[in-house]
N, C-alpha and C positions, 0 to 999 in steps of 0.2 A: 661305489665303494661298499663294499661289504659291510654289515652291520656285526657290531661287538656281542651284544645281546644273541644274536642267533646261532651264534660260534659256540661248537659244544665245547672244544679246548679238552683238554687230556683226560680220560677216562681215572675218575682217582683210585678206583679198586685196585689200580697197577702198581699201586707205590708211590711215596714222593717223587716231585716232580723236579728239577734241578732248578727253578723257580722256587719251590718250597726249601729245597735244601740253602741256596743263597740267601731266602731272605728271613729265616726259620718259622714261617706263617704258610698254612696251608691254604687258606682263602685268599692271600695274595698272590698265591703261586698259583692258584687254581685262575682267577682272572684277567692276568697275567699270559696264562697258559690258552685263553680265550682272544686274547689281544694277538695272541701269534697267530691263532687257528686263519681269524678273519687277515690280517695280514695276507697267510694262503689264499686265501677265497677272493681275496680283489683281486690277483693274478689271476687264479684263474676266472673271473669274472669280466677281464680285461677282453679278451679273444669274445665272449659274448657281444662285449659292448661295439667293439670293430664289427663283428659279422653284422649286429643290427643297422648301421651305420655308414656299410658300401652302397654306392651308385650303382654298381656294380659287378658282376660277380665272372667274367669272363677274362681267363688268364687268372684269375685271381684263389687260393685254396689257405684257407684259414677256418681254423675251428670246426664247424659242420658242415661249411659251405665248400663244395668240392673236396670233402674228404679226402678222397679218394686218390686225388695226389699230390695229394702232402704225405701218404705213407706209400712206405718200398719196401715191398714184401718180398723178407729171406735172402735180402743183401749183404745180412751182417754174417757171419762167418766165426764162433767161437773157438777156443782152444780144443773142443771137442767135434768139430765140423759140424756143427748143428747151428741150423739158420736160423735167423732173427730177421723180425719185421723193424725198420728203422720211421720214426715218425716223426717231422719236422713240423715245428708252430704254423709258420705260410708259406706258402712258395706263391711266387709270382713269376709270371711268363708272359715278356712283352717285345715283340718282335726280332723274336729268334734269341733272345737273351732269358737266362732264367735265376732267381734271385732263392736262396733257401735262407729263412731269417731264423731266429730261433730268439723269443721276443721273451722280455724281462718287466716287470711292473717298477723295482727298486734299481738301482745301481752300484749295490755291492752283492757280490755273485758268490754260490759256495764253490772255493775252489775245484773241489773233486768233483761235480758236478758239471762244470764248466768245460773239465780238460775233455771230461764223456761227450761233451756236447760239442764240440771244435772235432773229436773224432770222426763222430756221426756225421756232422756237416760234411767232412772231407771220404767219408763214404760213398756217402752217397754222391756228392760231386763227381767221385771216380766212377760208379754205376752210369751217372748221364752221360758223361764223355763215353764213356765206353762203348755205350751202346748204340756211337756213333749219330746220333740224332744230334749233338752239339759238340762246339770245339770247347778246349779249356778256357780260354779267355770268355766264353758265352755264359758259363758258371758262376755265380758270384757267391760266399757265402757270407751272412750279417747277424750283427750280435745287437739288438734292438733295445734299447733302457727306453722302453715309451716314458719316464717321467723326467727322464734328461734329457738338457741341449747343450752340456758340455759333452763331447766324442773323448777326450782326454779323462774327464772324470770316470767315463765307460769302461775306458783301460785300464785304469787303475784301480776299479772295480773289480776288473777280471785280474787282477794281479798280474797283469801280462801274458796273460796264457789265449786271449783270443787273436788273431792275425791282423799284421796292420790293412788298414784300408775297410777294415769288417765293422765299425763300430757303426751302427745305424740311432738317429735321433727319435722319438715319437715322431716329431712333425714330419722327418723324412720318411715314417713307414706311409705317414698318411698322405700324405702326396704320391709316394707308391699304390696305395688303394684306391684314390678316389673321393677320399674324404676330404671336405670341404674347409671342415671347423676342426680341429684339434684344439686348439684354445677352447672353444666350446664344451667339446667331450671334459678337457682336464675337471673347466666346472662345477659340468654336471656332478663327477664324482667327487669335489671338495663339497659340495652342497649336503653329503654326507659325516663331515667332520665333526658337526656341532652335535650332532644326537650320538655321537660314538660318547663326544668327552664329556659330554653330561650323564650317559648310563655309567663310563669310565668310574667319572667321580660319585654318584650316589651309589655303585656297589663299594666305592673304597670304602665308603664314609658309613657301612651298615656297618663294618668288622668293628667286634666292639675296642680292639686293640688299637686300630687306626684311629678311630673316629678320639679314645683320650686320646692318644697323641700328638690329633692337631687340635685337640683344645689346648693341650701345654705348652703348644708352638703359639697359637693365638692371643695367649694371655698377654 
């Protein structure tokens, strides 16, 4: 789990932060604004922690391990005919079947972000078949919430916008890779909770605004 403290969180030379506007404190908007940054940083943190983690690595393209295909170079096709390289989270490939996931740390997803990423999956899907090395049924695309094992909560997550049959569990990616312990892994990264809410709470409690205010609450 990424650490709070190391999160730089929004540049303030930019202006208030919509953090600061909501809560009219700019030191709460700013560590606040550090709380979201590391939020980003354990996703993308997550794809490290699996790539350390495989038995494995044959069939298998996640993060740095077999780059090379998980991206599909000049597939994508803009309104102005000009290609794009499309890059998927893992692809797995295990006898004659092939899986493109596109993997999530939380389980509420930004919509617009989500319909691009069901596009991309179904891209590239069309590039494999096409290209005649597989049929369509051999394609599968998956939408991965490693930190959920409700599939329904995933959907509703995706506000519907990902395809039924696609919702993948953590525990089902890692049984897809090879990984032994998923309970384990989760651990590890909760092993990092306690030092986030203890930095959490001694930056609150420096602002001299917070700090009266929960003496007034404490009285």
């Amino acid at each position: 789990m990424a650490k709070i403290e190391n999160a730089k969180g929004r540049d303030p030379s930019t202006g208030p932060s919509g953090y600061e506007r909501l809560l009219g404190n700019a030191q709460v908007g700013q560590l606040i604004s550090k709380c979201q940054a590391a939020v980003i940083s354990s996703g993308n943190e997550l794809e490290v922690i699996l790539e350390h983690a495989l038995q494995r690595t044959d069939g298998i393209a996640i993060g740095r391990v077999n780059k090379e295909r998980r991206i599909f170079k000049g597939i994508k096709v803009d309104a102005d005919g000009k290609t794009h390289d499309i890059g998927i989270d893992a692809v797995i490939e295990k006898q004659g079947k092939i899986k493109l996931i596109e993997l999530k740390d939380g389980d509420v997803f930004d919509v617009k972000k989500v319909a691009g990423e069901v596009e991309a999956l179904k891209t590239v899907k069309k590039h494999l078949v096409e290209t005649g090395k597989y049929k369509e049924e051999d394609v599968s695309i998956h939408f991965c919430s490693f930190n959920q094992q409700d599939k329904d909560q995933i959907y509703r997550g995706a506000k519907g916008l990902i395809p039924k049959g696609s919702a993948m569990t953590g525990s089902e990616l890692c049984v897809l890779l090879g990984i032994s312990s998923y309970e384990g892994l989760i651990a590890d990264r909760r092993s990092e909770q306690p030092g986030n809410l203890d930095y959490f709470i001694r930056e609150l409690v420096k602002i001299p605004e917070i700090k009266q205010k929960l003496k007034d609450l404490l009285k």
